[in-house]
VEXSE-691650 format. One line per field, with one value per residue (C-alpha): residue number from 1; residue in one letter; x, y, z. Coordinates in nm, 4 decimals. Example, Ala and Ser with C-alpha at 12.3 -4.5 7.8 and 13.67 -1.06 7.14 Angstrom:
# residues 2
seq	(1;2)
type	(A;S)
x	(1.2300;1.3670)
y	(-0.4500;-0.1060)
z	(0.7800;0.7140)
//
This chain:
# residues 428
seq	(1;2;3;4;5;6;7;8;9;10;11;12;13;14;15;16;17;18;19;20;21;22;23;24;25;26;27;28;29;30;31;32;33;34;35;36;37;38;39;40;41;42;43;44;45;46;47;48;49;50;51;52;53;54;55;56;57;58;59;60;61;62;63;64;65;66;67;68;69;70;71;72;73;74;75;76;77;78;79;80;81;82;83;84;85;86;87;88;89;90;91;92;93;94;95;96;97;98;99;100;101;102;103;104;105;106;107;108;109;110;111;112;113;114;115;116;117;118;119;120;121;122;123;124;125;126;127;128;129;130;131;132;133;134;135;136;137;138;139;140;141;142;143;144;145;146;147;148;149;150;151;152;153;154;155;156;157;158;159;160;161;162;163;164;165;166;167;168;169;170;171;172;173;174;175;176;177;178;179;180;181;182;183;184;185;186;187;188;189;190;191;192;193;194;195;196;197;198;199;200;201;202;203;204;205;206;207;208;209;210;211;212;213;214;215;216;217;218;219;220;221;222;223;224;225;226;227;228;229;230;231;232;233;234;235;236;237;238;239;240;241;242;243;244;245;246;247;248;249;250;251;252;253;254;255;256;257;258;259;260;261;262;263;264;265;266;267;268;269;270;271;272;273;274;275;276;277;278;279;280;281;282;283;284;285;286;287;288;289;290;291;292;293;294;295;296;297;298;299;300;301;302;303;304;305;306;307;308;309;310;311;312;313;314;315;316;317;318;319;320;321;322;323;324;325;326;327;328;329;330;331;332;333;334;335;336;337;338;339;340;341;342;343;344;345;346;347;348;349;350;351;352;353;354;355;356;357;358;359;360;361;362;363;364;365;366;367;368;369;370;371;372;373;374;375;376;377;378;379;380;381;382;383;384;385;386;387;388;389;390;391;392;393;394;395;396;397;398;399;400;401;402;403;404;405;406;407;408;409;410;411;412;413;414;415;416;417;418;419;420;421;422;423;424;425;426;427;428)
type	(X;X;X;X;X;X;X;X;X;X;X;X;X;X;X;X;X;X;X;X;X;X;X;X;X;X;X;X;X;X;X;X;X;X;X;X;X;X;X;X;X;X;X;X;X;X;X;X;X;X;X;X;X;X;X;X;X;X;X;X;X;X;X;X;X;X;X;X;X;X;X;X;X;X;X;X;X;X;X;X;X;X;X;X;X;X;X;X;X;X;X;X;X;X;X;X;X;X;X;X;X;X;X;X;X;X;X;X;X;X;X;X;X;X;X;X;X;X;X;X;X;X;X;X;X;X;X;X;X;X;X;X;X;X;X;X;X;X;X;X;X;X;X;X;X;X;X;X;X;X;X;X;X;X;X;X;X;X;X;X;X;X;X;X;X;X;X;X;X;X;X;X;X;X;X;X;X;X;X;X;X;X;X;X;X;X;X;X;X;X;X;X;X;X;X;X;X;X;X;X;X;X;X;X;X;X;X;X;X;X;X;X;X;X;X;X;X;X;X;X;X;X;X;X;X;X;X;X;X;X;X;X;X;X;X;X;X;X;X;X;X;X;X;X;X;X;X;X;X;X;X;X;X;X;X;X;X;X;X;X;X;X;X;X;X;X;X;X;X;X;X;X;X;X;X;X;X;X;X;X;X;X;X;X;X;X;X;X;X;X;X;X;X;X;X;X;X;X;X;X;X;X;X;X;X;X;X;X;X;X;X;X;X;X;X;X;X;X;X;X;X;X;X;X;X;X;X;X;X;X;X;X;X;X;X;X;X;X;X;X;X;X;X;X;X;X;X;X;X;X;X;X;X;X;X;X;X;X;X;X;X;X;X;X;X;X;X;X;X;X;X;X;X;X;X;X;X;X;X;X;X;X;X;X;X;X;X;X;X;X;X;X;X;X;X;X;X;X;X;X;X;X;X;X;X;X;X;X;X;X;X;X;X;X;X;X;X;X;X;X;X;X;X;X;X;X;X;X)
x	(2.0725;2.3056;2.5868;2.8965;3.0956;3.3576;3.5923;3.6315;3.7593;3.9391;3.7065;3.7654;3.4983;3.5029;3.2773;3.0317;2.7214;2.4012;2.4963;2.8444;2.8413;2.5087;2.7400;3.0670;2.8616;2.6770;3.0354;3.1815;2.8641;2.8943;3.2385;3.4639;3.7220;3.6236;3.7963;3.6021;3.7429;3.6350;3.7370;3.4949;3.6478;3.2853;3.2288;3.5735;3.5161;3.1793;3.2525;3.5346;3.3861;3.1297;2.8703;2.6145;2.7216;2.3240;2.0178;1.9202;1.7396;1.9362;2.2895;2.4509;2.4217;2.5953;2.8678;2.8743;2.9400;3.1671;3.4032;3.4248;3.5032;3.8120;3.6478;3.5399;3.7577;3.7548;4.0181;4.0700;4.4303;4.3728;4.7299;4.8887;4.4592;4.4482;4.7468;4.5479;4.2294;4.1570;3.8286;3.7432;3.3753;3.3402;2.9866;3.0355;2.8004;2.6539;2.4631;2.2321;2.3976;2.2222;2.1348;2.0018;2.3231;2.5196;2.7798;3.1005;3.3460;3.3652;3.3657;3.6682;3.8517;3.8133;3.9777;4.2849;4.3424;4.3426;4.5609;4.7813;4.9115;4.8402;5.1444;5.3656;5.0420;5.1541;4.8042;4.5547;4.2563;3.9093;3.7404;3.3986;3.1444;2.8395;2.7215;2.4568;2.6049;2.4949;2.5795;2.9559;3.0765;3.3206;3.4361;3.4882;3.5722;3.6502;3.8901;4.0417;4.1594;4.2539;4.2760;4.6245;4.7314;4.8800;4.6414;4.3396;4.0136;3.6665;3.3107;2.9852;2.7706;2.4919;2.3052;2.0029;1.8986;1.6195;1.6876;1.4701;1.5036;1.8672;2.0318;1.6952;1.7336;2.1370;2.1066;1.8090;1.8227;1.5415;1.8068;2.2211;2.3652;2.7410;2.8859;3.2136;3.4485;3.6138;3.4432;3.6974;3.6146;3.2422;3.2561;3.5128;3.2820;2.9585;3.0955;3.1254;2.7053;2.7268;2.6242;2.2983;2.0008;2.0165;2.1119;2.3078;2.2695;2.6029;2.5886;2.8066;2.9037;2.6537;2.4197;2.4862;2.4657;2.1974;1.9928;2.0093;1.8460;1.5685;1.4628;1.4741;1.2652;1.0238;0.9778;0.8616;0.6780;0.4685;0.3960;0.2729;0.0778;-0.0905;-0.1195;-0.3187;-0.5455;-0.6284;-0.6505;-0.8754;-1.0703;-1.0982;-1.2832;-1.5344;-1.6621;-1.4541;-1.1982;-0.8887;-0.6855;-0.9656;-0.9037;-0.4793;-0.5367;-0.7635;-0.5154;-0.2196;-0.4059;-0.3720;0.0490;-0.0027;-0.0327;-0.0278;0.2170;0.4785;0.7261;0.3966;0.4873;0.7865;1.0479;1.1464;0.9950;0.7301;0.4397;0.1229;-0.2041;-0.5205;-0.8859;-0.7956;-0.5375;-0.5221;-0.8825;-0.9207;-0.5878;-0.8087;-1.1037;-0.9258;-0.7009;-1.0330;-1.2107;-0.9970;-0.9277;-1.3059;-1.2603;-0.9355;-0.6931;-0.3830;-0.2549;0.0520;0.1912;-0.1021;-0.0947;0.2289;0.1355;-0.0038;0.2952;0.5513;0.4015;0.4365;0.7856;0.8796;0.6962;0.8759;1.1891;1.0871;1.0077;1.3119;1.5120;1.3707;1.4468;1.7802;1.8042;2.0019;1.7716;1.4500;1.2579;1.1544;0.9356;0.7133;0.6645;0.3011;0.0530;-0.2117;-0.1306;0.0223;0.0866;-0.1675;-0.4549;-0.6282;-0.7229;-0.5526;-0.7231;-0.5006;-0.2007;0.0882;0.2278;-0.0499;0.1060;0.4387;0.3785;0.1287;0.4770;0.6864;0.4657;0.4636;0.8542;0.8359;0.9898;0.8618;0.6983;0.5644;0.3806;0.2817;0.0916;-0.0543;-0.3570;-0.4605;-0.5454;-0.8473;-1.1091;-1.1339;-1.1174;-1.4599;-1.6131;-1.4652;-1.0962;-1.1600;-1.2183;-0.9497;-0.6720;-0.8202;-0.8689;-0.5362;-0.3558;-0.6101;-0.3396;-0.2941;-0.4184;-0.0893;0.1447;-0.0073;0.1106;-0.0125;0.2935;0.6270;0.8492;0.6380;0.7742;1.1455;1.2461;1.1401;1.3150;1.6683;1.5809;1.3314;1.1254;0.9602;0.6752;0.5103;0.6725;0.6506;0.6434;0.9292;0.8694;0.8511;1.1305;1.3465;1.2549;1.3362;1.6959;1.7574;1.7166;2.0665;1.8639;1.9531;1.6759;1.5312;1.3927;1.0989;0.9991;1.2900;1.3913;1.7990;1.8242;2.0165;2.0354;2.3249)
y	(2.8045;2.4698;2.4082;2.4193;2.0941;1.9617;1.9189;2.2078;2.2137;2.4718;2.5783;2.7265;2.8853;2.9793;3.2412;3.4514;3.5084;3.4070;2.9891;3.0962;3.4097;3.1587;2.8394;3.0178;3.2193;2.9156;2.6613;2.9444;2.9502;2.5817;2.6133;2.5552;2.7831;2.9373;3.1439;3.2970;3.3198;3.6045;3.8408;4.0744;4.3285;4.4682;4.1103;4.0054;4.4082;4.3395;4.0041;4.1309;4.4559;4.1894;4.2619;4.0706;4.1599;4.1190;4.1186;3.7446;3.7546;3.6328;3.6564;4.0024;3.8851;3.5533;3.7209;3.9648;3.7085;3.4822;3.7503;3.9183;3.4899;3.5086;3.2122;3.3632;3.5806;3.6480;3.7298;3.8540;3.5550;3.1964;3.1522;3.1256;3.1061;2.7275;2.6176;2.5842;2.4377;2.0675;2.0961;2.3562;2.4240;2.5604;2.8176;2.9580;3.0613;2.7937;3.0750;2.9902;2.9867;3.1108;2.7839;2.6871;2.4372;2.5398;2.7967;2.6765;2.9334;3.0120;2.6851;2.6237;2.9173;2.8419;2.4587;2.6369;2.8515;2.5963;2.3340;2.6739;2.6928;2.3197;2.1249;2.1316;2.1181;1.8327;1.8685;1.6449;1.8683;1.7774;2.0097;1.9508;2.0725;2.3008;2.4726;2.3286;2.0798;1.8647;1.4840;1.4237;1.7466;1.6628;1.3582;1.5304;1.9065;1.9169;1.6220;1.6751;1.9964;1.9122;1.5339;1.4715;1.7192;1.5201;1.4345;1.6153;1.4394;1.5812;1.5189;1.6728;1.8567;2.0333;2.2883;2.3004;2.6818;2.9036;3.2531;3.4535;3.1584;3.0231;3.0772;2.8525;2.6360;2.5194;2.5071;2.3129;2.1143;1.8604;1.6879;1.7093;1.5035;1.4219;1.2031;1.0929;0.8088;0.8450;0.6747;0.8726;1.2006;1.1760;1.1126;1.4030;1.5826;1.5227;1.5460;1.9125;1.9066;1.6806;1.9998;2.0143;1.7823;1.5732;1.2687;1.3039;1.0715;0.9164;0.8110;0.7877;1.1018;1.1648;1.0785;1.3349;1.5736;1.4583;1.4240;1.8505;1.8562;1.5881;1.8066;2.1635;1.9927;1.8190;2.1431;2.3178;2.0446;2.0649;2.4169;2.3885;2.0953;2.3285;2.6135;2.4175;2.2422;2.6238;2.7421;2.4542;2.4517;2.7986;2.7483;2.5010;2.7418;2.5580;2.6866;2.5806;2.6175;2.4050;2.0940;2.1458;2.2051;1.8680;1.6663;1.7849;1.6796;1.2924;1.2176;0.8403;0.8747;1.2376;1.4448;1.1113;0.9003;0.6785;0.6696;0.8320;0.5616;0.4859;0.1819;0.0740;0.2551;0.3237;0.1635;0.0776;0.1863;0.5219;0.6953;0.7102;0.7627;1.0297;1.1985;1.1548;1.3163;1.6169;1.7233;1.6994;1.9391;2.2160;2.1823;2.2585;2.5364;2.6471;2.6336;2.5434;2.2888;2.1142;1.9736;1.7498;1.7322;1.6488;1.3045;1.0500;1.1305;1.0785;0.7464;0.6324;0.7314;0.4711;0.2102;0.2941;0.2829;-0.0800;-0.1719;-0.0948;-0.2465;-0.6379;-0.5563;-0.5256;-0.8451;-1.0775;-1.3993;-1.4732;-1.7163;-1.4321;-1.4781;-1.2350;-1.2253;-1.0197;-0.9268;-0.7347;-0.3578;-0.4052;-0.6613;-0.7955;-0.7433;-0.8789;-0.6176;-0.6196;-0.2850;-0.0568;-0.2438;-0.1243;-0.4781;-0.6146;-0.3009;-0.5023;-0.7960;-0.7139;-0.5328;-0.7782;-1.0709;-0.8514;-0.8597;-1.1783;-1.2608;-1.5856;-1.5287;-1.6777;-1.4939;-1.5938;-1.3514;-1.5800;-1.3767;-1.4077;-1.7147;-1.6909;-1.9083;-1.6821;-1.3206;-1.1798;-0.8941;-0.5690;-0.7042;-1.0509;-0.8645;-0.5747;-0.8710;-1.1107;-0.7857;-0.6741;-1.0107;-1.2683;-1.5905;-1.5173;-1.8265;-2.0263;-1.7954;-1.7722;-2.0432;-2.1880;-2.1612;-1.9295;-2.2835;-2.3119;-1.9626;-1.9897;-2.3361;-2.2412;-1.8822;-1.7669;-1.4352;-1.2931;-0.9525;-0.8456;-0.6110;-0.6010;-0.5983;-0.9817;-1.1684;-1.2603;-1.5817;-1.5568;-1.3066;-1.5614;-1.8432;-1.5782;-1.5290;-1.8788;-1.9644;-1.7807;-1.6384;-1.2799;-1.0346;-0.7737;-0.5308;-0.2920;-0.2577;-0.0583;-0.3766;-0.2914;-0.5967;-0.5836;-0.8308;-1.0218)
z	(0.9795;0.8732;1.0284;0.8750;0.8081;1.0063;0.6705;0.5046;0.1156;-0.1058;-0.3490;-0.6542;-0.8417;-1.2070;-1.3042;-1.1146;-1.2656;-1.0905;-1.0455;-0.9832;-0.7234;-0.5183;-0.5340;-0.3667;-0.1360;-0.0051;-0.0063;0.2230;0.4333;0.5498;0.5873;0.2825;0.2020;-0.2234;-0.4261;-0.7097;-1.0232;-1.3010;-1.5939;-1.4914;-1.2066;-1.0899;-1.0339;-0.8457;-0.6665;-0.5380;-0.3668;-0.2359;-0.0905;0.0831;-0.1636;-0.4450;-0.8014;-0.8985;-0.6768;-0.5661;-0.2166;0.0655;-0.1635;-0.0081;0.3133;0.2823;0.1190;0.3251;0.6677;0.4301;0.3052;0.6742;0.7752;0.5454;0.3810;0.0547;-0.2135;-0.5421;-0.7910;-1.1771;-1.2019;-1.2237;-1.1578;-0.8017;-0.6878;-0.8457;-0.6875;-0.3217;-0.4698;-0.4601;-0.6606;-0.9294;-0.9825;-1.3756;-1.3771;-1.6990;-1.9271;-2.2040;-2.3999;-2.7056;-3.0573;-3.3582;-3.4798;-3.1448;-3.0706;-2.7054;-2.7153;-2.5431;-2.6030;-2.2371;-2.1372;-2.3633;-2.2496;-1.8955;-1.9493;-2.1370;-1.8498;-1.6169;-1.8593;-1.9004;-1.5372;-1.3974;-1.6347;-1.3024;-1.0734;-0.7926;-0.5914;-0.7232;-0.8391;-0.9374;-1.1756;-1.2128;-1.4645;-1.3050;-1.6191;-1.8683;-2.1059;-2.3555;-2.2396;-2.4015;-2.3157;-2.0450;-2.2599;-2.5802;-2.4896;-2.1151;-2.0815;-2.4132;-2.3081;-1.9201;-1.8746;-1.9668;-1.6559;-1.3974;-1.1007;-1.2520;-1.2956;-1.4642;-1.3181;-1.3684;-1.1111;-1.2866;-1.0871;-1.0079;-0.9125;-0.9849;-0.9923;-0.7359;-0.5079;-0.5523;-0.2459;-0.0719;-0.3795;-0.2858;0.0556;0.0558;-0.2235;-0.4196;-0.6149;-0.5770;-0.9145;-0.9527;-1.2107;-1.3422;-1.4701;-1.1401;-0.8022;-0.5620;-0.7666;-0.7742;-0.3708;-0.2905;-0.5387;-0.3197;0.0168;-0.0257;0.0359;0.2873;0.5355;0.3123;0.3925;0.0583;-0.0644;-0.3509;-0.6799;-0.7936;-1.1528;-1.5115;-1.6337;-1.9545;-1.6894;-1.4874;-1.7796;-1.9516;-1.5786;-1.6014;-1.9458;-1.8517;-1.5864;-1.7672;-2.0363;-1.8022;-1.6238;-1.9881;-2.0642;-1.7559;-1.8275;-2.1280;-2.0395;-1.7724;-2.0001;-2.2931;-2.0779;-1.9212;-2.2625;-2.4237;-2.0024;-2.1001;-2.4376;-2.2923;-2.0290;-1.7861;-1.4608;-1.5905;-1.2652;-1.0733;-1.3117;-1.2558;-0.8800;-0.8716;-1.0672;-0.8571;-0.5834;-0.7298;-0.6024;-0.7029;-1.0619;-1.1788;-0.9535;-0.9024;-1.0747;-1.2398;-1.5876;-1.5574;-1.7116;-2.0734;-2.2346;-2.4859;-2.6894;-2.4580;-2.5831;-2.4580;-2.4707;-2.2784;-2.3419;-2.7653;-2.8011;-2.5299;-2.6963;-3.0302;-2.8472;-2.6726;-2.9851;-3.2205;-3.0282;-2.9554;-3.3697;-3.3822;-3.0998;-3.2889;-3.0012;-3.0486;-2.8357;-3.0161;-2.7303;-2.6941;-3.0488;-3.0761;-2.8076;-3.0554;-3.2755;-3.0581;-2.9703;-3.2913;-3.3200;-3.0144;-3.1266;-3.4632;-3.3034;-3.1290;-3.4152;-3.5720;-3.2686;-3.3526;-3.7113;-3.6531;-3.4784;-3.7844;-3.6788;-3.7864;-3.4904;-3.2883;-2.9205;-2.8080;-2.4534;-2.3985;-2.5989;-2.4327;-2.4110;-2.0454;-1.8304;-1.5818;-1.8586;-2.1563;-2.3467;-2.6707;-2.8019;-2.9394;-2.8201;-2.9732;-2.9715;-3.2064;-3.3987;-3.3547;-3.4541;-3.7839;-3.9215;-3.8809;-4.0232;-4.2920;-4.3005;-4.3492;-3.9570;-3.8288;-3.4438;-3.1666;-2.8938;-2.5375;-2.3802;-1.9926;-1.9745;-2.3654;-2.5472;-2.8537;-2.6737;-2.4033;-2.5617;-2.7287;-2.8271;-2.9387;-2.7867;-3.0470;-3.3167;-3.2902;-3.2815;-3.5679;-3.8128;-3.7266;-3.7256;-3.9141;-3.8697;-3.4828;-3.3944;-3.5750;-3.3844;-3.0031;-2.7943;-2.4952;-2.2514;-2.2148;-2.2153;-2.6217;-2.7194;-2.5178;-2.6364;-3.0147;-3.0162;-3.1086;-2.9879;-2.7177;-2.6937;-2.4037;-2.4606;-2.1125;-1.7620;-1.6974;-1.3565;-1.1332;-1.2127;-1.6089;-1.6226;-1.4052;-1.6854;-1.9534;-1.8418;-1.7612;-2.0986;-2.1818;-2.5061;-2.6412;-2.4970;-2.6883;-2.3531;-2.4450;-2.1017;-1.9651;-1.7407;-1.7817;-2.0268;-2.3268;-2.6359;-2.6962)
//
């Protein structure tokens, strides 16, 4: 069992659904002192008789041992109950509208009740944003509403709970995410886990919101990735859960952060073909798998968008830094950087490229020929040394991750940087 902290904090809780009734349960059980908050009087009865106002495994008894400890209540009134808390947790529900956008009545409703009876509120009070909202939320709904009350301040803290396992899932947490404008918020905000055996990740508030909807969409993602390869494994006579069980077995590359960071169009001699192959013959098999489908596509839409990114640039002497479809490599096939650079010759942009693993006398074969059909006139434009490209250039795009030593040359220059990698650069 975890201890409870030495600090303890007055908690108050706005709604009591399943995130809500789990979150003040588990704050009173390592020590905090919570008031839940909630319209609904089975809900505000139950807790207060010691009991779970749903079935979640673990929940009654919690409550149970927290409301007998005096540390957890729950009440109908938000007024005289927000007057002792110094942070306000909001758990409402963010249902589904019609047209698939987020509902956020509730959420709205909640952050008029507390505007409603905090205009004379002297005790600073952090609320802070546990429901499922879309990144700009807080900043365009939630502070609106509360942010001109004196000493309140507004930071996100999405949960991350699964029901059936919730109460395991917050007091042993994967991942603990608070965010805000506010440094001295977002701490206060996180030190009420500090009994819990995480590290918590302090970042900018859309980042905290956003960080809740990366991971509910990763999650679907990877089962539906599972599901097509059973279904196509399935089709081909093959044991579908013995290829997922062998690639989960791989924690370097499959089951890891490999891959796992924004930046340029993938290429190579791998992964488009065998995309090609795979999505070809379940189309023969007729099994759907438009997730895989759906790869290739999306590909082309970020190299669209980087293309679209040099366009914008307003000058015209434009160095490419990498050629090859990675760094580290000089295979050029299917790099979406020859893609690059073919569209904007054809703009009518004048280049230079320096890619230090890639120069024409030294490429042959299939890799020779995919560059000179693609880009005939590559010859003119590939130059023998990153000083050719940098001290010709008004602007300069990196398309592969380069080395310490070329990126340090790239900055020195002082030139406006066009980042495709995902190095944290921005153009000037």
């Amino acid at each position: 069992m975890l201890q409870a902290q030495q600090s303890s904090t007055t908690v108050a809780v706005f709604g009591l659904g399943y995130v809500g009734s789990v979150t003040a349960a588990c704050l009173a059980s390592i020590g905090h002192r919570v008031i839940g908050i909630d319209n609904d009087l089975h809900k505000v009865q139950s807790l207060n008789a010691g009991k779970a106002p749903f079935f979640e495994p673990g929940l009654e008894e919690i409550i149970a041992e927290a409301v007998e400890s005096k540390r957890l209540s729950a009440s109908q009134s938000v007024a005289g109950v927000l007057d002792e808390a110094d942070v306000a947790l909001l758990c409402v529900g963010t249902p589904s509208e019609r047209n698939g956008n987020l509902g956020l009545d509730q959420l709205r409703r909640v952050c008029e009740g507390i505007a409603a009876v905090s205009a004379n509120r002297a005790k600073p009070l952090i609320i802070a944003v546990r429901s499922t909202v879309f990144p700009g939320t807080c900043d365009d709904v939630v502070i609106p509403i509360v942010g001109g009350l004196p000493g309140v301040t507004v930071v996100s803290n999405p949960e991350f709970l699964r029901e059936g396992v919730a109460v395991n899932d917050f007091l042993y947490p994967s991942l603990l995410v608070v965010g805000g404008h506010d440094a001295d918020a977002v701490a206060k905000v996180a030190g009420l886990y500090a009994a819990l055996p995480v590290e918590a990740c302090l970042v900018t508030l859309r980042t905290a919101e956003m960080i809740k909807y990366a991971c509910n969409a990763f999650h679907a993602v990877k089962i539906a990735f599972a599901n097509e390869i059973g279904a196509l494994s399935t089709e081909l006579g093959v044991n579908g859960i013995e290829v997922m069980d062998t690639l989960c077995r791989d924690n370097k590359l499959n089951t890891s952060k490999a891959y796992l960071k924004p930046g340029f169009a993938f290429g190579g001699s791998c992964l488009p073909k065998d995309l090609r192959a795979l999505t070809y013959r379940a189309n023969r098999l007729d099994v759907k798998i438009p997730l895989l489908d759906a790869a290739l596509p999306s590909n082309h839409e970020q190299l669209a968008r980087a293309i679209q990114r040099v366009m914008e640039y307003k000058g015209r002497k434009i160095g490419i830094v990498g050629l090859a479809f990675k760094e580290n490599t000089d295979d050029l096939r299917e790099s979406p950087v020859v893609t690059l650079v073919e569209h904007l010759i054809g703009k009518g942009v004048d280049l230079r490229v320096f890619d230090p693993h890639i120069s024409l006398e030294s490429i042959y074969g299939s890799n020779r020929n995919f560059l000179l059909n693609a880009i005939p006139h590559i010859g003119r434009l590939l130059q023998s040394s990153l000083e050719d490209v940098t001290g010709w250039a008004e602007c300069l795009v990196l398309t592969q991750k380069p080395s310490a030593a070329a990126l340090e040359s790239v900055l020195a220059t002082g030139l406006p940087v066009i980042d495709l990698v995902g190095l944290g650069l921005e153009a000037a």
